[in-house]
Backbone as JSON Lines, residues from 0, in Angstrom:
{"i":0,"aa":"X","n":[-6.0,-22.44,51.32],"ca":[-6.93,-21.86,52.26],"c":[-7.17,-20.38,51.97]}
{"i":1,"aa":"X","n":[-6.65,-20.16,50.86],"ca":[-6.38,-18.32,50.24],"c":[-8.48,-17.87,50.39]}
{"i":2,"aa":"X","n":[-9.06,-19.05,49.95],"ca":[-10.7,-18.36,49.51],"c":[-11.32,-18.9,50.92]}
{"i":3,"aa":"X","n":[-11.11,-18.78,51.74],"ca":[-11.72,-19.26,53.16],"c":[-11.93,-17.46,53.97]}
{"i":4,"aa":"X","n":[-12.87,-17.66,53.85],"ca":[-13.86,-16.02,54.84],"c":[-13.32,-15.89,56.2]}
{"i":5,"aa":"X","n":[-12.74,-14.63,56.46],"ca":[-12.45,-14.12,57.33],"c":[-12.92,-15.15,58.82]}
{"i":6,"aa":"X","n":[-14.27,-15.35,58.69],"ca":[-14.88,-16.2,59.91],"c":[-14.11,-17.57,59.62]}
{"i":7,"aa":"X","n":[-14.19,-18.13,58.72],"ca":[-13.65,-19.52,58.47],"c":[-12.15,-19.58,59.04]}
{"i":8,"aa":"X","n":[-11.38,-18.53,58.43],"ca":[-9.73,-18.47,58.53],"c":[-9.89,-18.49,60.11]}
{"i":9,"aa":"X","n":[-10.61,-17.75,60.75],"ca":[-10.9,-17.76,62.25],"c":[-11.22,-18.69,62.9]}
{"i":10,"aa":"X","n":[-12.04,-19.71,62.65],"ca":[-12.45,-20.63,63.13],"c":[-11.34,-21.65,62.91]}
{"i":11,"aa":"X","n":[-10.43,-21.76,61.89],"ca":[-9.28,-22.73,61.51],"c":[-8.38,-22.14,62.48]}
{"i":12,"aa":"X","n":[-8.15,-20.79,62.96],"ca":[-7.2,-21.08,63.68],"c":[-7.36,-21.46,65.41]}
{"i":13,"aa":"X","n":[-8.74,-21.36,65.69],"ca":[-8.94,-22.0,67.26],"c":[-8.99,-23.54,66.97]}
{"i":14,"aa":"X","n":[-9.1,-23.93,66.01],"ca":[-9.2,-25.54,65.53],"c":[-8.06,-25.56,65.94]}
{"i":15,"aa":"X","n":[-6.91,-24.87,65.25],"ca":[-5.79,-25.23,65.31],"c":[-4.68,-25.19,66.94]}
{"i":16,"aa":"X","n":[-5.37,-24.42,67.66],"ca":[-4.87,-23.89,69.0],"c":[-5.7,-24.41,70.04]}
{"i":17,"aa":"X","n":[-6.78,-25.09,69.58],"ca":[-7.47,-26.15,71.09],"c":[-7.75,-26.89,70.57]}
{"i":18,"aa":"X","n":[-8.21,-27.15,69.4],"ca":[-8.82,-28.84,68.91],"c":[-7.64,-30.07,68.74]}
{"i":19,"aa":"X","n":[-6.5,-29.36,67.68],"ca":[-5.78,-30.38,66.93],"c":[-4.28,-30.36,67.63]}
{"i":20,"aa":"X","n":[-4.08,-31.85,67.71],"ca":[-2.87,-32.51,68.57],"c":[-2.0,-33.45,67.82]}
{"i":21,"aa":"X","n":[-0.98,-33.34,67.79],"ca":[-0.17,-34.04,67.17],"c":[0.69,-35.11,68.26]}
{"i":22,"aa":"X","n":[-0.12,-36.14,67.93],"ca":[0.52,-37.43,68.87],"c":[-0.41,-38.69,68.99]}
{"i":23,"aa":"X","n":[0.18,-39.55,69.17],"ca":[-0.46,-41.33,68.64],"c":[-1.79,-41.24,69.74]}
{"i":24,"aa":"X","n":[-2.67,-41.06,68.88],"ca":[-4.05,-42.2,69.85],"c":[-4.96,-43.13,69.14]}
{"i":25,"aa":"X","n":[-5.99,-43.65,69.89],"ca":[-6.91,-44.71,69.63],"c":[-7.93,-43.98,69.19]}
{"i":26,"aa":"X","n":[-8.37,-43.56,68.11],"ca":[-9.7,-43.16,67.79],"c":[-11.21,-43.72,68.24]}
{"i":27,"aa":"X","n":[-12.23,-42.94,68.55],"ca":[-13.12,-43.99,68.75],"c":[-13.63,-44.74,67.62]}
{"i":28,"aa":"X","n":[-13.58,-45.27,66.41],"ca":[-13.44,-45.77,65.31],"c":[-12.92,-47.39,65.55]}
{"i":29,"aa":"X","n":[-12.09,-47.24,66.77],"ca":[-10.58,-48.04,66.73],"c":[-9.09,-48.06,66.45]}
{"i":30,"aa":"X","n":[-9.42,-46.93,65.36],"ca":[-8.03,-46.93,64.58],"c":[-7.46,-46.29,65.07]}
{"i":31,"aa":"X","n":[-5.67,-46.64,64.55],"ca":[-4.68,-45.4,65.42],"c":[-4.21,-44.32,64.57]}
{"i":32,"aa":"X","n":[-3.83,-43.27,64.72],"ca":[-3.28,-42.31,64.29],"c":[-2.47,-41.19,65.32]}
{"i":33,"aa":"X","n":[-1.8,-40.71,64.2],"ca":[-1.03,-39.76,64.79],"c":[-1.06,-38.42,65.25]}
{"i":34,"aa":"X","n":[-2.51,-38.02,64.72],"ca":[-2.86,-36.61,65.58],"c":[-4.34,-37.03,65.52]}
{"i":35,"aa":"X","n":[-4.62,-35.5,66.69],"ca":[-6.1,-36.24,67.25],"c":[-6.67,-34.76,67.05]}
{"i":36,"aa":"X","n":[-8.12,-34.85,66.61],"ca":[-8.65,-33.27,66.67],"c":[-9.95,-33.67,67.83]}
{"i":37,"aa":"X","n":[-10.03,-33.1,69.37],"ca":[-10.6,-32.72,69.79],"c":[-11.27,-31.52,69.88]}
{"i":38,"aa":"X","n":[-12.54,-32.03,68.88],"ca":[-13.51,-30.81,68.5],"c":[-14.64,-30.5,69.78]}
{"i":39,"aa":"X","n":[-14.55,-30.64,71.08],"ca":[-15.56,-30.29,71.84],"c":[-14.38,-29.23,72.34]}
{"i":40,"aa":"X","n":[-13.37,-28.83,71.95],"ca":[-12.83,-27.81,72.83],"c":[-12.86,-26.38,72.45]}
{"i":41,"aa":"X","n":[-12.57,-26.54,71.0],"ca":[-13.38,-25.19,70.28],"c":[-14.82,-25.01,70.52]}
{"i":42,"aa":"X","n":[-15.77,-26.36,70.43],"ca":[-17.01,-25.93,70.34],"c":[-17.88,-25.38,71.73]}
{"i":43,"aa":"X","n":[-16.22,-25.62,72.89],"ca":[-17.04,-25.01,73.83],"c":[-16.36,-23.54,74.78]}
{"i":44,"aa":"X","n":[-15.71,-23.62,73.57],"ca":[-15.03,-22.36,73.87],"c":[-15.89,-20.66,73.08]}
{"i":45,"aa":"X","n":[-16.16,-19.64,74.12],"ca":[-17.04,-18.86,73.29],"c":[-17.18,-18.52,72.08]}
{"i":46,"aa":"X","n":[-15.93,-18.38,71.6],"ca":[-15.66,-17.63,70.42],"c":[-15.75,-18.91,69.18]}
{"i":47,"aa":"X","n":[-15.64,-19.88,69.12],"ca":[-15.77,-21.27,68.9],"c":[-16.62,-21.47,68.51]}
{"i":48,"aa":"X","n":[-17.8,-21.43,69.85],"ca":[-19.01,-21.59,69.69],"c":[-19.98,-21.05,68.08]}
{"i":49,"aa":"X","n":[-19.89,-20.04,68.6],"ca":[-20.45,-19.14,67.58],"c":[-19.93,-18.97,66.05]}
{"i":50,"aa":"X","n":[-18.69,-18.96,65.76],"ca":[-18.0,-19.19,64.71],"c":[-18.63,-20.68,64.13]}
{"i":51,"aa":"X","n":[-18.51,-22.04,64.98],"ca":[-19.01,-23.25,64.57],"c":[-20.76,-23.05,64.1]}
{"i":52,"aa":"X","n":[-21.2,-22.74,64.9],"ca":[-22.9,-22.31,64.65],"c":[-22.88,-21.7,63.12]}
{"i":53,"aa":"X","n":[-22.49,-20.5,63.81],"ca":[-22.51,-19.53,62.16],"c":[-22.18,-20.49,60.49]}
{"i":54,"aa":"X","n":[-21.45,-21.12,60.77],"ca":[-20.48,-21.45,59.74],"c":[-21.52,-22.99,59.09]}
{"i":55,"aa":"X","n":[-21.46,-23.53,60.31],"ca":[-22.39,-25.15,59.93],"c":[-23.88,-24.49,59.4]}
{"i":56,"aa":"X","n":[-24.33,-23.86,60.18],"ca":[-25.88,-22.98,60.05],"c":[-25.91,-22.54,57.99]}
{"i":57,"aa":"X","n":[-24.94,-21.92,58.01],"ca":[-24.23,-21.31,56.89],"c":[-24.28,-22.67,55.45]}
{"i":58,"aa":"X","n":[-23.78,-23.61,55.86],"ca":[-23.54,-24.43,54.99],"c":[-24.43,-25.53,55.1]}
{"i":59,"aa":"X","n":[-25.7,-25.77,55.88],"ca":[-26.6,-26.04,55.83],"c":[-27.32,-25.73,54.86]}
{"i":60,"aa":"X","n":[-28.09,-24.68,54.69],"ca":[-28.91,-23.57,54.16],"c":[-27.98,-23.84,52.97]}
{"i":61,"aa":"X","n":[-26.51,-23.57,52.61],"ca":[-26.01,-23.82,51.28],"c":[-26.45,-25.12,50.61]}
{"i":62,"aa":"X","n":[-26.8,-26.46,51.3],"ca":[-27.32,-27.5,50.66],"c":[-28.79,-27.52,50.27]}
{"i":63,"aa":"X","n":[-29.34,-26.4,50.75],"ca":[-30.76,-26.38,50.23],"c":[-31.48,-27.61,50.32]}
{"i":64,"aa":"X","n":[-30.85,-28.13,51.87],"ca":[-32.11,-29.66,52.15],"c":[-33.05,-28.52,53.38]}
{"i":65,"aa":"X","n":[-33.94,-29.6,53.51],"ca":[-34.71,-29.03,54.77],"c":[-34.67,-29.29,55.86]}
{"i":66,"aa":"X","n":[-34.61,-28.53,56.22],"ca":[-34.03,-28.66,58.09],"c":[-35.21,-28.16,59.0]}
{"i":67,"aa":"X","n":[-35.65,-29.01,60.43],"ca":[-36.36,-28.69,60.78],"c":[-36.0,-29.37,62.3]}
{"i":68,"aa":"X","n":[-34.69,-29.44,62.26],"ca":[-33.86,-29.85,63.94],"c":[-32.51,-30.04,63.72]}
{"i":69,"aa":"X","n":[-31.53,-29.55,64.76],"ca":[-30.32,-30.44,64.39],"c":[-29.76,-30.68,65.53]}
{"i":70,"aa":"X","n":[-29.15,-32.07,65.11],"ca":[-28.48,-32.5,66.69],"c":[-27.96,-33.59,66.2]}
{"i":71,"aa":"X","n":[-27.57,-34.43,67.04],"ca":[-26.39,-35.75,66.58],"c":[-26.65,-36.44,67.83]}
{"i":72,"aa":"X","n":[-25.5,-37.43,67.9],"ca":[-25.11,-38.3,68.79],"c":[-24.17,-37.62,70.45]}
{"i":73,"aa":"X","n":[-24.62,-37.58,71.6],"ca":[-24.18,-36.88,72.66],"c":[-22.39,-37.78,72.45]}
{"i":74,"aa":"X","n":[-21.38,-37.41,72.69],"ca":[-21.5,-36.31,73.54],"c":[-21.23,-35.16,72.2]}
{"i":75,"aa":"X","n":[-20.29,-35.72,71.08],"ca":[-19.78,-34.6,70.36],"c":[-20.49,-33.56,69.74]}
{"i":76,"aa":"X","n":[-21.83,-34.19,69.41],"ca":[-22.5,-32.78,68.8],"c":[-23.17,-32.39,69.6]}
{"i":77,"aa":"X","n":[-23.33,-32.42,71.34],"ca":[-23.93,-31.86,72.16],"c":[-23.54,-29.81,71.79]}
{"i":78,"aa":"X","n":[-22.53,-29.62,71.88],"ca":[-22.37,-28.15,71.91],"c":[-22.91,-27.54,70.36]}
{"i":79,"aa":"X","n":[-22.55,-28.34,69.07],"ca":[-22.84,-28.26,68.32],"c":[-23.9,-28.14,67.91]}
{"i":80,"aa":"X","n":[-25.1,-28.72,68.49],"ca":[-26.62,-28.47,68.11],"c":[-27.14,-27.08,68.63]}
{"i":81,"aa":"X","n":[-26.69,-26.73,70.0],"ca":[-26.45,-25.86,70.47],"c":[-26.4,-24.34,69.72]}
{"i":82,"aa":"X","n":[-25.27,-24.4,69.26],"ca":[-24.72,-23.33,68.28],"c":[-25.25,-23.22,67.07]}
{"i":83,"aa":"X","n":[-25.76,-24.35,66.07],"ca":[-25.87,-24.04,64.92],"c":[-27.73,-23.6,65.18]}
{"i":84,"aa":"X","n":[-28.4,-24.11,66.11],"ca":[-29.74,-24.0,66.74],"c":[-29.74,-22.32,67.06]}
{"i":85,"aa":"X","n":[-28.94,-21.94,67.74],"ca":[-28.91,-20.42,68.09],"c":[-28.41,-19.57,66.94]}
{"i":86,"aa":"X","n":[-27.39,-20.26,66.03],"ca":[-27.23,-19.4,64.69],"c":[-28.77,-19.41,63.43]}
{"i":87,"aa":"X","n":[-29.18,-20.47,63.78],"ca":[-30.66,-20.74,63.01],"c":[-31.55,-19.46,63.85]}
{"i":88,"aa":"X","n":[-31.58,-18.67,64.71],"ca":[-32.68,-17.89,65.43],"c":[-31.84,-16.68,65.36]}
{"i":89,"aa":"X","n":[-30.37,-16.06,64.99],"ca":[-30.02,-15.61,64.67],"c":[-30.05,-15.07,62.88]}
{"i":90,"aa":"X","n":[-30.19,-16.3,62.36],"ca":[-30.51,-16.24,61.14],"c":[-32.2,-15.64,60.76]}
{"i":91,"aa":"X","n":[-32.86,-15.66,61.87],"ca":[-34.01,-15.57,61.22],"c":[-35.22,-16.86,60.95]}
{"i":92,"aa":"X","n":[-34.3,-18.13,61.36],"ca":[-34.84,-19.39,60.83],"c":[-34.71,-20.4,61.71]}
{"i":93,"aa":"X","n":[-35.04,-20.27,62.64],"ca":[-34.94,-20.74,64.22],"c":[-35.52,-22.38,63.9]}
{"i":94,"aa":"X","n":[-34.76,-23.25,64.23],"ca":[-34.29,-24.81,64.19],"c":[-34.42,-25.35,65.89]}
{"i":95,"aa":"X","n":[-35.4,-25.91,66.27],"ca":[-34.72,-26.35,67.53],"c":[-33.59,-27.94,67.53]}
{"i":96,"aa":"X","n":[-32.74,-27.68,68.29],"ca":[-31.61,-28.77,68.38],"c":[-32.08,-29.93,69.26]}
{"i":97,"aa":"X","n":[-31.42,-30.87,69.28],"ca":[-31.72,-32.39,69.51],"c":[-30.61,-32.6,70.46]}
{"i":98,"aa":"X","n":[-30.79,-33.93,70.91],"ca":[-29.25,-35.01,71.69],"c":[-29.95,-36.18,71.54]}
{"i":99,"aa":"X","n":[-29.37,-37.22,70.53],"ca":[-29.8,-38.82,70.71],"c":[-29.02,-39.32,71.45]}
{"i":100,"aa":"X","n":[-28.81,-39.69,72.88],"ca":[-28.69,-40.71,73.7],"c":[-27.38,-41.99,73.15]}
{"i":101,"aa":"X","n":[-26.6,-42.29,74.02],"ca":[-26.1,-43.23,73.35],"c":[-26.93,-44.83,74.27]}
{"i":102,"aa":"X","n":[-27.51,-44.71,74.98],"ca":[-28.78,-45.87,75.03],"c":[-29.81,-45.27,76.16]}
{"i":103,"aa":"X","n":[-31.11,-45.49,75.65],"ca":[-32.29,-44.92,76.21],"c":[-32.06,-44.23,77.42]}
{"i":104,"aa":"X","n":[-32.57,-43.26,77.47],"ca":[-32.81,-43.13,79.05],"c":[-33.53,-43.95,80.04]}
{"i":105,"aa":"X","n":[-32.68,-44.2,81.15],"ca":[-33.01,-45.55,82.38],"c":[-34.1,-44.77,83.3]}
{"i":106,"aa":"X","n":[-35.08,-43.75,83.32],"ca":[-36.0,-43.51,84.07],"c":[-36.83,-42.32,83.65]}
{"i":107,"aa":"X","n":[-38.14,-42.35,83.67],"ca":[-39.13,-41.4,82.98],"c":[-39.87,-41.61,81.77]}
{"i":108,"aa":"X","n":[-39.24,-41.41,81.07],"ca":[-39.83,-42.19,79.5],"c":[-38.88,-42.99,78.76]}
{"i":109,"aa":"X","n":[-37.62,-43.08,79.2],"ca":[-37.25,-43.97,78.58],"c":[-36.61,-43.46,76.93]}
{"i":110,"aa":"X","n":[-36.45,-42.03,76.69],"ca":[-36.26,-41.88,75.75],"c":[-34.95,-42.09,74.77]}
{"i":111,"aa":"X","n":[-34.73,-42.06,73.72],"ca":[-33.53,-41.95,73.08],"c":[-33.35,-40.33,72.74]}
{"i":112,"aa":"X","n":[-34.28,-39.62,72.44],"ca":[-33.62,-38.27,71.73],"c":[-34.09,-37.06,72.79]}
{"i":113,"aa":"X","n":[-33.72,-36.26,73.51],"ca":[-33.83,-35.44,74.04],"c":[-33.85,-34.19,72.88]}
{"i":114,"aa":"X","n":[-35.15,-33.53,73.73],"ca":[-35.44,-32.45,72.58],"c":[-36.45,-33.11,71.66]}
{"i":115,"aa":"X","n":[-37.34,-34.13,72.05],"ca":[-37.89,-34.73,70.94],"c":[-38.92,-34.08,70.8]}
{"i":116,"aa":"X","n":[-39.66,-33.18,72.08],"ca":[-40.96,-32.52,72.04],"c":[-41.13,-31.39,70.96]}
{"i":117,"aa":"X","n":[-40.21,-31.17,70.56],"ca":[-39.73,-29.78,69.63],"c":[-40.03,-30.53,68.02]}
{"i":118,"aa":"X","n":[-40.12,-31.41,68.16],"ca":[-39.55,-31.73,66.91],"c":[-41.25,-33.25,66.43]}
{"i":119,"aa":"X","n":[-42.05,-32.39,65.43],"ca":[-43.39,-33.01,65.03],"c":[-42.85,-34.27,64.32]}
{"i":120,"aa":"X","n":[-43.76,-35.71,64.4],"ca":[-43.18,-36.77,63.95],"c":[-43.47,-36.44,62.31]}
{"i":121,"aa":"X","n":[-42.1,-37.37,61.55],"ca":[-42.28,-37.15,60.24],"c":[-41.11,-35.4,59.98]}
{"i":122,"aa":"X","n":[-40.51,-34.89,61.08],"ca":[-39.45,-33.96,60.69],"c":[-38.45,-34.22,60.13]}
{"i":123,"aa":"X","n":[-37.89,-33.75,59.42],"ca":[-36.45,-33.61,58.7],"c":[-35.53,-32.78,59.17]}
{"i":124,"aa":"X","n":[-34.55,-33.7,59.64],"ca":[-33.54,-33.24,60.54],"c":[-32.17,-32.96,59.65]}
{"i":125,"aa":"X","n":[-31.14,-32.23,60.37],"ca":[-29.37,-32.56,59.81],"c":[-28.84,-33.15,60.95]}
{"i":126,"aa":"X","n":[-28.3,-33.87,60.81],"ca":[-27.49,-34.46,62.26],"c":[-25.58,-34.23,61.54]}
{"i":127,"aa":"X","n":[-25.8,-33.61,62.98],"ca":[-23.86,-32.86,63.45],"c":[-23.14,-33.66,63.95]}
{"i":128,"aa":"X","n":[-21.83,-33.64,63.42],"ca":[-20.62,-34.05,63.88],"c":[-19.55,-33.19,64.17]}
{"i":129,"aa":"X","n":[-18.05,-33.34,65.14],"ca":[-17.3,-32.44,64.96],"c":[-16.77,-33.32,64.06]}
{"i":130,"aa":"X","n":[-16.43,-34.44,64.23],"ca":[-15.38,-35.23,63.46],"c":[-15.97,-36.41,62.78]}
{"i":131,"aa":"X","n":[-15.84,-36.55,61.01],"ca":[-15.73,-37.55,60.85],"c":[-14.56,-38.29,60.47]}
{"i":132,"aa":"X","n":[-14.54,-39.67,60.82],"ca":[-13.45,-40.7,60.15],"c":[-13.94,-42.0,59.87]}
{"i":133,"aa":"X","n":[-14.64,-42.68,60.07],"ca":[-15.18,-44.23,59.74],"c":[-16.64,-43.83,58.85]}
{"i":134,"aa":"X","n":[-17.27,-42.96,59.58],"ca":[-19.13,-42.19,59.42],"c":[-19.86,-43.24,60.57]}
{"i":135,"aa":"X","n":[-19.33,-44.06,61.29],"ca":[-19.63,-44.76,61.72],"c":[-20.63,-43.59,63.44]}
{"i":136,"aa":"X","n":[-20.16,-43.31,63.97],"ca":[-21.02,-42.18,65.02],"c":[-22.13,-41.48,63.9]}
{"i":137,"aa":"X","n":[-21.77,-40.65,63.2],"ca":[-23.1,-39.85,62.13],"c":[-23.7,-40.81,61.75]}
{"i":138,"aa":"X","n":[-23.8,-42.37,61.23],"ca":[-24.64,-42.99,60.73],"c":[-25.68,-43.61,61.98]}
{"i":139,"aa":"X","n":[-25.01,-44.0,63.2],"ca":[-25.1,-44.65,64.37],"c":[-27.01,-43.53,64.5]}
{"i":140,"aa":"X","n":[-25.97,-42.45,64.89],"ca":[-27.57,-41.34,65.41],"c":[-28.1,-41.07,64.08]}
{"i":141,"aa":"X","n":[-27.82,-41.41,62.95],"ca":[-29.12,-41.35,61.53],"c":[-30.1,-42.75,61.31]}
{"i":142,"aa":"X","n":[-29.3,-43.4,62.18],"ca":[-30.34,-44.77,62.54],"c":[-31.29,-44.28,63.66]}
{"i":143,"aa":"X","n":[-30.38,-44.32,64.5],"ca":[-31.85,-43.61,66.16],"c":[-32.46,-43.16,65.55]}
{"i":144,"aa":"X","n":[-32.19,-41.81,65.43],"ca":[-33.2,-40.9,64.69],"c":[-34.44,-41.55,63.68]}
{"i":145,"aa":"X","n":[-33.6,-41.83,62.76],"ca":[-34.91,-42.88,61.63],"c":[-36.14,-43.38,62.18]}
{"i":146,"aa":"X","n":[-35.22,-44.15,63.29],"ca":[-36.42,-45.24,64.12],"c":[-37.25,-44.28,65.31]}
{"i":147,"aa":"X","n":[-36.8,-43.21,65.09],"ca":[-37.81,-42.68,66.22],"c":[-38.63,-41.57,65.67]}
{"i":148,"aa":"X","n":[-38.59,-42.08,63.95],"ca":[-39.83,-41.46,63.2],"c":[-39.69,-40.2,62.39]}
{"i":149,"aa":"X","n":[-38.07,-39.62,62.66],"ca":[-37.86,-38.2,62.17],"c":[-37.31,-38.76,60.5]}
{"i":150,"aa":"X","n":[-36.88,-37.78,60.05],"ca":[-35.93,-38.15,58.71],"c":[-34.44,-37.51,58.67]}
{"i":151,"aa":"X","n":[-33.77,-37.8,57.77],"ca":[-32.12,-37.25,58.04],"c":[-31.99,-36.46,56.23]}
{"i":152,"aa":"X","n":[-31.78,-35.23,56.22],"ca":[-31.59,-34.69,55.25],"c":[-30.17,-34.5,54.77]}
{"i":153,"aa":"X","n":[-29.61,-34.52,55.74],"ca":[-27.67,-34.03,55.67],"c":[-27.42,-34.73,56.9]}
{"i":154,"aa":"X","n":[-25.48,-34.61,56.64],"ca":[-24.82,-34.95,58.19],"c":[-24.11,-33.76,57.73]}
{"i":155,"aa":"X","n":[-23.86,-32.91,58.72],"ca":[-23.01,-32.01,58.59],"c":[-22.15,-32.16,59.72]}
{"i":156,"aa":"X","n":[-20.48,-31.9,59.12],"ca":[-19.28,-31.72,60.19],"c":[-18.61,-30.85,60.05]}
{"i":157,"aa":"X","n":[-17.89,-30.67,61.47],"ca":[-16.67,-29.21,61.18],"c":[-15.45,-29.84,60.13]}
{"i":158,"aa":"X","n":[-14.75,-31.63,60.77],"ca":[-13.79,-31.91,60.07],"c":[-14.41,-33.15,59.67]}
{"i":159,"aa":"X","n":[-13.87,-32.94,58.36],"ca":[-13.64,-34.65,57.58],"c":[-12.13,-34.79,58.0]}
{"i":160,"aa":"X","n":[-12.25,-36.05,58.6],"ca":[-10.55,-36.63,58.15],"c":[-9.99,-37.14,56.85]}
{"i":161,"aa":"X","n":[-11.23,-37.68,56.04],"ca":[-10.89,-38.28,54.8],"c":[-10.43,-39.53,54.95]}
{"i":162,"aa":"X","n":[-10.92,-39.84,55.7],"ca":[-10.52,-41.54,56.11],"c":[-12.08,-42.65,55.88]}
{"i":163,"aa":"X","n":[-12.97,-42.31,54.68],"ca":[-13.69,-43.1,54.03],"c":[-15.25,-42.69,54.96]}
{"i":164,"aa":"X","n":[-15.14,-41.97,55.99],"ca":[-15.8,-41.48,56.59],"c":[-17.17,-41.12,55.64]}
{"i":165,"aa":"X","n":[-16.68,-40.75,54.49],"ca":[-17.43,-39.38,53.52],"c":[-18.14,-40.49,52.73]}
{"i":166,"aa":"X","n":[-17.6,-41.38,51.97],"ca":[-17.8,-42.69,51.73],"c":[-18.95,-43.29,51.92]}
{"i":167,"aa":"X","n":[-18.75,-43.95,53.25],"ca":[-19.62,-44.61,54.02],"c":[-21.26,-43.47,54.3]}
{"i":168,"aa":"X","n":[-20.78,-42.76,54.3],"ca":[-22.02,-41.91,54.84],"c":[-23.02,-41.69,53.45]}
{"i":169,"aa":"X","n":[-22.45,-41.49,52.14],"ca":[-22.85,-41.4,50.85],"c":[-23.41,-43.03,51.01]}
{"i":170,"aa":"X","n":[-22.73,-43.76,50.86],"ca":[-23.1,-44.81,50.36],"c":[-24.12,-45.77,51.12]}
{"i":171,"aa":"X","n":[-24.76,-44.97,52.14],"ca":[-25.59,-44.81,53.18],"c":[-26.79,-44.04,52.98]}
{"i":172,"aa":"X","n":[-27.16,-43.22,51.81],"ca":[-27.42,-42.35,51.68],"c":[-28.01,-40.6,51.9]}
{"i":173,"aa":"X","n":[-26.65,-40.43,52.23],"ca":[-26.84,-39.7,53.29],"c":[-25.68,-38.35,52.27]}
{"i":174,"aa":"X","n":[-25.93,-37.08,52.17],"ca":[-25.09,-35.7,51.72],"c":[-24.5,-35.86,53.25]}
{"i":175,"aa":"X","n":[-23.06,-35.64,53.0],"ca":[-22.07,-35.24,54.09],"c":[-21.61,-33.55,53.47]}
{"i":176,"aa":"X","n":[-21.79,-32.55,54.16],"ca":[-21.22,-31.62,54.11],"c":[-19.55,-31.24,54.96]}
{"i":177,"aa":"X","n":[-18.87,-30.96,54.81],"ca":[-17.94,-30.16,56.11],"c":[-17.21,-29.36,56.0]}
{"i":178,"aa":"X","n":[-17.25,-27.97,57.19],"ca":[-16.42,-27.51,57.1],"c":[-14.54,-27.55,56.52]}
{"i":179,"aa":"X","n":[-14.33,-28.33,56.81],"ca":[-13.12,-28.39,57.11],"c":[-12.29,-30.15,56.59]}
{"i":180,"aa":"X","n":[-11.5,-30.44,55.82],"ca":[-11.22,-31.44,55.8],"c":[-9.58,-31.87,56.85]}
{"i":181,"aa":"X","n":[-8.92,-32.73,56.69],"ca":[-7.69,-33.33,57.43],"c":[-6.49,-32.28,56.88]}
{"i":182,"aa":"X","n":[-6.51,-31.94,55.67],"ca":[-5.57,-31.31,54.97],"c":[-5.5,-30.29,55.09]}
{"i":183,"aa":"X","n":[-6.58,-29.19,55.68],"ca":[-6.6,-28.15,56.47],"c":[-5.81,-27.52,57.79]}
{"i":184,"aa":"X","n":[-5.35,-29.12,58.1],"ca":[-4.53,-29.01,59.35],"c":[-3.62,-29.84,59.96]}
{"i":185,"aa":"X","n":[-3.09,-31.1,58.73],"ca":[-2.08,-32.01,59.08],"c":[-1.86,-32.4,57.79]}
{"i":186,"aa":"X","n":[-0.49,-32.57,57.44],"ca":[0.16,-32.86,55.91],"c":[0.52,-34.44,56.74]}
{"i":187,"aa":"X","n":[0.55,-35.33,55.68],"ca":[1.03,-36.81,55.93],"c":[-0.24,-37.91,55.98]}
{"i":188,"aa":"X","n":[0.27,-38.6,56.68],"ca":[-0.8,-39.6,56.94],"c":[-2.26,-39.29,56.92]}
């Protein structure tokens, strides 16, 4: 972690002091494991916030796809679109952010993606994750999305677990970027 930027080393260590837990749970995946990284706790913590924005915003723009929204699947990349959307207008290159629904909305229009008015049909989006492990959530909202006419240029996340996540999403075709992989913050399993 010696070549990781002052902001990065920073952001690894609120990962490390509100996100990541060491103890058996059920992933939403299914699977079990032995530590759990709850990434909505950094991302909604101030300093978090902005560090996550900056950093995803950051390594966006490093893939040189085109971006023209970002958002994911509610709830996890709710804060996340958020941040990297306000680091994009900070940057100079103002992105409005998204939320795809995990099933339509039950009154008004009926929509799946909130934030859709922002966003001209035929856009090219990145859709956010905090966490991947199956790719199964990032692929889930690169389907919505598809079908509701936009395009998917990247998935970008804070953590890979390295649990085929990265895989699946490639072989999907889809660039996975991320901050941060499993080995960043748990030796073993």
């Amino acid at each position: 972690m010696s070549t990781m930027t002052a902001e990065k080393q920073r952001l690894a260590e609120l990962l490390r002091e509100l996100s990541y837990q060491q103890r058996d749970v059920t992933l939403a995946s299914g699977r079990r494991s032995s530590f759990y990284f709850d990434g909505k706790q950094t991302a909604l913590h101030p300093e978090g916030a902005a560090l996550i924005g900056k950093l995803l915003w950051d390594a966006i723009v490093a893939q040189g796809v085109k971006v023209e929204g970002v958002g994911g699947l509610t709830l996890g990349a709710d804060p996340l679109a958020t941040a990297v959307s306000l680091a994009s207008l900070q940057a100079l290159r103002p992105v409005p952010a998204f939320i795809v629904r995990k099933e339509p909305k039950g009154h008004g229009t009926g929509q799946w993606i909130e934030g859709r008015r922002n966003l001209p049909a035929g856009s090219t989006v990145v859709v956010l994750e905090d966490v991947v492990t199956t790719g199964g959530s990032a692929l889930k909202a690169a389907q919505r999305i598809e079908e509701e006419g936009l395009k998917v240029s990247l998935i970008a996340a804070v953590i890979d677990r390295t649990e085929g996540g990265r895989e699946a999403v490639e072989a999907a075709g889809y660039p996975l970027v991320s901050l941060f992989t499993k080995g960043d913050f748990h030796q073993g399993d």
